[in-house]
C-alpha positions in Angstrom: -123.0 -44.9 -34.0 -119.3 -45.2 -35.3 -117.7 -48.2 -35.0 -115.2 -47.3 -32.2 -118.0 -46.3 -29.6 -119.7 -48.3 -26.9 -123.2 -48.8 -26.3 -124.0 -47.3 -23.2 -124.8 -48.8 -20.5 -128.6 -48.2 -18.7 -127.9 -47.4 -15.3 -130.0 -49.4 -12.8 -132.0 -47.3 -10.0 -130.8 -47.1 -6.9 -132.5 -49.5 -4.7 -132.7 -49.7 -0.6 -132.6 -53.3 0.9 -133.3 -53.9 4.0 -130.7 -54.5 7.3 -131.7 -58.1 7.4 -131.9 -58.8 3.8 -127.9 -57.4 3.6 -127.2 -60.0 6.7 -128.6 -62.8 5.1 -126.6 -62.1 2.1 -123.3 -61.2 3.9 -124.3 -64.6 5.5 -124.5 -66.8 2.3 -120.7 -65.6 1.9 -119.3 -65.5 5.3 -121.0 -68.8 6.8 -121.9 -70.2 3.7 -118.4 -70.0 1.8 -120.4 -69.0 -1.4 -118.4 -66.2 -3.8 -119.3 -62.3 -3.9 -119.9 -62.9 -7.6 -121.8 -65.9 -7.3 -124.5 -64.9 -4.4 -124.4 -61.3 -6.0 -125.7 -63.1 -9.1 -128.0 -65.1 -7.2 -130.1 -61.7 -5.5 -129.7 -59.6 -8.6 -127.3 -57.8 -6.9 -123.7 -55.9 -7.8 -120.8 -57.8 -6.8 -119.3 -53.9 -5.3 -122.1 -53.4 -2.9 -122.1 -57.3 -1.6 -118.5 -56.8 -1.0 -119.0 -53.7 0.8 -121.5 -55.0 2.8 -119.1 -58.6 3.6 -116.1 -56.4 4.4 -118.3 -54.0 7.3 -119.9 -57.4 8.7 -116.3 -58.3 8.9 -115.1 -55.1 10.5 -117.8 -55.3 13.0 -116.7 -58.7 14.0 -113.3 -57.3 14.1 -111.9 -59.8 11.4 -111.5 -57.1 8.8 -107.9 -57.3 7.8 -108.4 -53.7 5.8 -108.4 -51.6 9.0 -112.4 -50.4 7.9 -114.1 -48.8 10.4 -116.5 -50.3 12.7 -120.0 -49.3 12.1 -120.0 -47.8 15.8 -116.7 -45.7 14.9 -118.6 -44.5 11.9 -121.5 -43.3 13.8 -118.9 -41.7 16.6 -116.5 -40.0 13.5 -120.0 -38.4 12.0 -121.3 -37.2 15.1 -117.5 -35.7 16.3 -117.5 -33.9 13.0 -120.7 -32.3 13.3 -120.0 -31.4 16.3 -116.6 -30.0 15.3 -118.6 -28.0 12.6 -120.8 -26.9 15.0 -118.3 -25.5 17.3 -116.4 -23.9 15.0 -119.2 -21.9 13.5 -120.2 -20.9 17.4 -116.3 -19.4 17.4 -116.6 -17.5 14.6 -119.9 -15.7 15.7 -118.1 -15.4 19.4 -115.3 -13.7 17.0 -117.2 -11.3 15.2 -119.3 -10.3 18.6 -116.4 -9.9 20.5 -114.6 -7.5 17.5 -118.0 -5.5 17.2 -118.3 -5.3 20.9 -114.4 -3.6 21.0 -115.5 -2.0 18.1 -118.9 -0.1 20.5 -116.2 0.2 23.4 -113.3 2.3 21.0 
């Protein structure tokens, strides 16, 4: 290894917790007053995905001064574009129908 390079780093698996293990975390910092850092340190956690998870409990309660969408608003923005995908692939097949039907009728 030359002098100049890093070690890399081991990347950790991605792990699933579960919706009331990310509240009670959120709640060490938001009713607690703990630090990101300090409880991500605490439950072997990253510091990014604590904060992620503080600043959504905040948005929910509508105290999020970052404008981030409400968990409900996400769920309604996925579900409009699907829908919007959805629709648009039933206009093009209404497109090409309607151009082979003038096609039969020329």
């Amino acid at each position: 290894m030359d002098k100049h390079e890093k070690p890399k780093r081991q990347q950790r698996a991605r792990r699933r917790f579960t919706d009331e293990f990310k509240a009670g975390a959120v709640a060490l910092v938001l009713k607690e007053g703990k630090s990101v850092t300090g409880v991500a340190k605490e439950l072997d956690l990253t510091a990014s995905s604590l904060s992620r998870w503080v600043e959504q409990a905040r948005a929910d309660a509508e105290t999020s001064v970052r404008g981030t969408l409400t968990t409900e608003e996400k769920e309604e923005l996925a579900r409009l574009r699907k829908e919007v995908r959805e629709l648009r692939l039933e206009r093009e097949i209404l497109k090409k129908a309607a151009a082979f039907f003038a096609k039969e009728n020329a």
